[in-house]
C-alpha positions in Angstrom: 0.0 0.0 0.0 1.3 3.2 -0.9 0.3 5.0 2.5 2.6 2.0 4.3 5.8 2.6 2.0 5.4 6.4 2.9 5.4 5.7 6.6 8.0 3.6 6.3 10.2 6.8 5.0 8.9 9.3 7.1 12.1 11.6 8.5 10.3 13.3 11.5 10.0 17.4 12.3 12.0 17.9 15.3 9.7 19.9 18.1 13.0 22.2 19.2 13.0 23.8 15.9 10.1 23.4 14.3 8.5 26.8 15.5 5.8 27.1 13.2 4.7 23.8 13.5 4.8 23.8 17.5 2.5 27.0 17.8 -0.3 25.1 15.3 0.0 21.9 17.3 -0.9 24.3 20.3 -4.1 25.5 18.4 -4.8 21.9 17.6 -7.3 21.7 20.3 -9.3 24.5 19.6 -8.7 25.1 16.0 -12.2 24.4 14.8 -13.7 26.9 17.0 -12.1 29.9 15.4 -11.4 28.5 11.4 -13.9 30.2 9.9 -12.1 31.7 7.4 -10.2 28.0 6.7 -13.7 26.5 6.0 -15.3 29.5 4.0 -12.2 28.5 1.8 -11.8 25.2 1.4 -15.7 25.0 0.4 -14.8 27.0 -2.6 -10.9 25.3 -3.1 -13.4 21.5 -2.9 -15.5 23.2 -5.3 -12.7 23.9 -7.7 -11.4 20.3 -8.6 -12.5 17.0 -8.8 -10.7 14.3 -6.6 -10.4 11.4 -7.2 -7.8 8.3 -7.4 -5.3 8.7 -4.6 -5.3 12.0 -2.8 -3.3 14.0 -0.7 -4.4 17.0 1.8 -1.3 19.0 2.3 -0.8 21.0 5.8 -3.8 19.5 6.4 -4.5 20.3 9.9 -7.2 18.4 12.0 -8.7 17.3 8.8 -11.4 17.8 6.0 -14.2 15.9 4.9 -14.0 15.0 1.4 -16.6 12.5 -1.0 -13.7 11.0 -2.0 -13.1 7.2 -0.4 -11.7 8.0 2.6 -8.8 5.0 1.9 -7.8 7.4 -0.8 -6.6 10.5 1.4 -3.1 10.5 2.6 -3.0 13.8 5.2 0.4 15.6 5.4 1.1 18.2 8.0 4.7 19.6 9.8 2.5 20.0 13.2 2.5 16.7 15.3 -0.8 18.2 17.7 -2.9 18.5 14.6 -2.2 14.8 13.2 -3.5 13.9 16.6 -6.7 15.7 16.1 -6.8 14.4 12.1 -6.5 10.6 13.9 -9.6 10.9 16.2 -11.2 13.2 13.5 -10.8 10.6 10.3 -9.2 7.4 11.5 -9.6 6.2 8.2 -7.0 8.7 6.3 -3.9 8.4 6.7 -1.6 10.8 8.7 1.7 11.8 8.0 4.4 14.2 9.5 6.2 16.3 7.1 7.5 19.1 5.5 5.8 20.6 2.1 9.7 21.4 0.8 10.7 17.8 1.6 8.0 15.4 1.0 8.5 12.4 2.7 6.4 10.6 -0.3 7.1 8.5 -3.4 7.4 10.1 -6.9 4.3 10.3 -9.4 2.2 8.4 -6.3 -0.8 10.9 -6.4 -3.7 11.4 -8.6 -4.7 14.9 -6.8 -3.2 17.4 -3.9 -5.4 20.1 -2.2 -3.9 22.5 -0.1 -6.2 24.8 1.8 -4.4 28.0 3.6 -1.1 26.6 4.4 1.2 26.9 1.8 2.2 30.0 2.0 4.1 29.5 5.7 7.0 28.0 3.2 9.6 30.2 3.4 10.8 28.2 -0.3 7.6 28.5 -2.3 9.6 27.4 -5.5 10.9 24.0 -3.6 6.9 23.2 -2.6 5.7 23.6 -6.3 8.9 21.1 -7.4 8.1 18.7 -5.0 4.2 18.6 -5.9 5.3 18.1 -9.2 7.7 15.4 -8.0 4.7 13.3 -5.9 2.1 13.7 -8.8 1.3 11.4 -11.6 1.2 13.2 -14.7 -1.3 14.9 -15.6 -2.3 15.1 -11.8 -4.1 17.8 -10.5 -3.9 20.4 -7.3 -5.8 23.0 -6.2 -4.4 25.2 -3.4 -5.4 28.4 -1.6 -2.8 30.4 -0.1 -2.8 33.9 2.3 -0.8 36.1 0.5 0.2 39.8 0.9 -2.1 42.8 1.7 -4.0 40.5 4.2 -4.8 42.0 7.7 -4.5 45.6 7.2 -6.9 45.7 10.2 -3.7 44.7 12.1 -1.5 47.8 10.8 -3.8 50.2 11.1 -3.9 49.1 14.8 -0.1 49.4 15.2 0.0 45.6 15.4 2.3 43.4 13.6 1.9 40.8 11.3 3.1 38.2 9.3 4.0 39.2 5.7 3.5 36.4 3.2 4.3 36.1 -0.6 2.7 38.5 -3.0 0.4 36.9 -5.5 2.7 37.9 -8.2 5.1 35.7 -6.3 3.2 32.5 -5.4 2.2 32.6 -9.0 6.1 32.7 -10.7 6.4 29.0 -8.8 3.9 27.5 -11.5 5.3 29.2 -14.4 7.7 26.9 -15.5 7.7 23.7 -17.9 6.1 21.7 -15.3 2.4 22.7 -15.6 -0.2 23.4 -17.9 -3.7 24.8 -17.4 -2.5 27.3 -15.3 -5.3 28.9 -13.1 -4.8 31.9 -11.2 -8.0 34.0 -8.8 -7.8 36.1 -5.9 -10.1 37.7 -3.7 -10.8 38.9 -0.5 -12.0 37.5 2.0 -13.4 39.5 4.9 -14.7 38.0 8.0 -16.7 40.0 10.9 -16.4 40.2 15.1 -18.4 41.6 17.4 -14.8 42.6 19.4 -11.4 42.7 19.2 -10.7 40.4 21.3 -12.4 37.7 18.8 -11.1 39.2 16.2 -7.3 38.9 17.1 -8.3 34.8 18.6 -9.4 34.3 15.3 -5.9 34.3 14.3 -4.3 33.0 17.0 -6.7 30.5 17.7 -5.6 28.5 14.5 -2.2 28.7 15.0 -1.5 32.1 12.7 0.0 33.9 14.9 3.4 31.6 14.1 6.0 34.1 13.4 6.8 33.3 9.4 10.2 35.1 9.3 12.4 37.6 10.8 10.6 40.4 9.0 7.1 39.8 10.7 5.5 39.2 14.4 2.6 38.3 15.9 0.3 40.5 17.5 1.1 39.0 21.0 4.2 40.8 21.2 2.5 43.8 20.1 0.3 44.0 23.2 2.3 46.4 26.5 -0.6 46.0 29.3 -4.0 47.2 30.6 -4.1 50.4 29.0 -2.5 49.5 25.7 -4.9 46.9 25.1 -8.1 49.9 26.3 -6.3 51.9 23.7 -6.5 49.3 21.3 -10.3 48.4 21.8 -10.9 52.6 21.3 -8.9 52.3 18.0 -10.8 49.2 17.0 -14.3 50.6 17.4 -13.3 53.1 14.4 -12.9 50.3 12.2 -16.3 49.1 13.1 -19.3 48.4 10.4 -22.4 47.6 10.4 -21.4 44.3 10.0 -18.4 44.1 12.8 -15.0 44.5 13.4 -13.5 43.5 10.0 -10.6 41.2 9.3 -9.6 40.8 5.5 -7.6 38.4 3.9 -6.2 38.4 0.5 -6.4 34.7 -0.8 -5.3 33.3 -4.0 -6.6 29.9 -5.4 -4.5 28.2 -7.6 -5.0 25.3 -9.8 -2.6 23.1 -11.9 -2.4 20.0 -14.1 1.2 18.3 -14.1 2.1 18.3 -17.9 1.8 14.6 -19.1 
């Protein structure tokens, strides 16, 4: 079985110095309480491609439903606490610990990936789109949404820092090569309402977001200097308000690709 050989070359993600991956294994627990945004996107990203054959959900978190037969999913993710949930979630897929830039998978062993709103904590963008062409059998399809730059200018405008991801411009380069045909490109935004800030900002770190990507962003955690900062920030926030809520926008791209044959 193809989920058995991969097992059997799985090169762990050491806890020490896997940062990233430690602060989403701490939102494991709790992640589906505040993924709105995750599940408002992968509705549209399942919408977007047909899976079938054998399939692979990558940075798959505490897991997704799909119609596919459930012996068909193989789930990789680099954070140990959200394999956990994905077992008692979907016992019947198969979990994996990985890295997206180092696949511990065989080549051409996949008929479809989906990727839902991890990717784009890959500090090597152009290494994940080799190694998705590496596992897939030609003419093998993904479909992947990403955060990418411009998202959560609530956060700036609050003096709060935040992680800076790829530009769209930039996630898109990775495909244009020789590799892939049918070439698919949208991006929207996504904007999603609180009745406070305090929601607002768990809504991020509540899934795990608030990781720190690079050296160049932060989380808003380390923003925060005591009682009256934070009443100063709740004043600041209520100008932001519509009728709707506190915003949060996100700028997502959704990509899809066919592996040339």
């Amino acid at each position: 079985m193809l989920a058995e050989r991969c097992l059997q070359q799985i090169k762990g993600v050491n806890r020490d110095t896997n940062l990233i991956g430690d602060t989403f294994s701490r939102a494991s627990r709790h992640y589906r309480k505040y993924s709105e945004l995750q599940n408002r996107c992968s509705n549209k990203l399942k919408k977007s491609i047909e899976l079938s054959g054998q399939v692979l959900d990558l940075g798959a978190g505490p897991g997704t439903h799909y119609s596919t037969a459930a012996k068909n999913v193989v789930c990789v993710d680099i954070a140990l606490g959200m394999l956990d949930e994905l077992r008692e979630n979907f016992p019947d897929y198969k979990a994996i610990n990985g890295d997206a830039a180092k696949l511990p998978l065989q080549d051409e062993s996949f008929d479809c990936v989906i990727s839902n709103l991890a990717l784009q904590w890959c500090d090597d963008f152009f290494a994940v789109t080799a190694e998705l062409n590496r596992i897939l059998k030609p003419e093998g399809e993904i479909a992947i949404s990403l955060v990418a730059a411009n998202s959560l200018p609530e956060l700036s405008k609050l003096g709060l820092k935040a992680n800076q991801f790829n530009t769209v411009s930039e996630f898109q380069a990775a495909f244009e090569n020789n590799f892939w045909s049918e070439l698919e490109c949208q991006v929207r935004r996504e904007i999603i309402y609180f009745d406070d800030l305090k929601s607002l900002l768990y809504s991020i770190k509540g899934v795990g977001a608030s990781a720190v990507k690079t050296t160049v962003g932060g989380n808003f955690n380390k923003s925060l200097k005591g009682k009256q900062h934070w009443l100063n920030l709740v004043e600041q926030a209520e100008a932001l308000r519509t009728n709707k809520g506190l915003p949060l926008t996100y700028n997502i791209v959704q990509i899809r690709a066919k592996k040339l044959g």
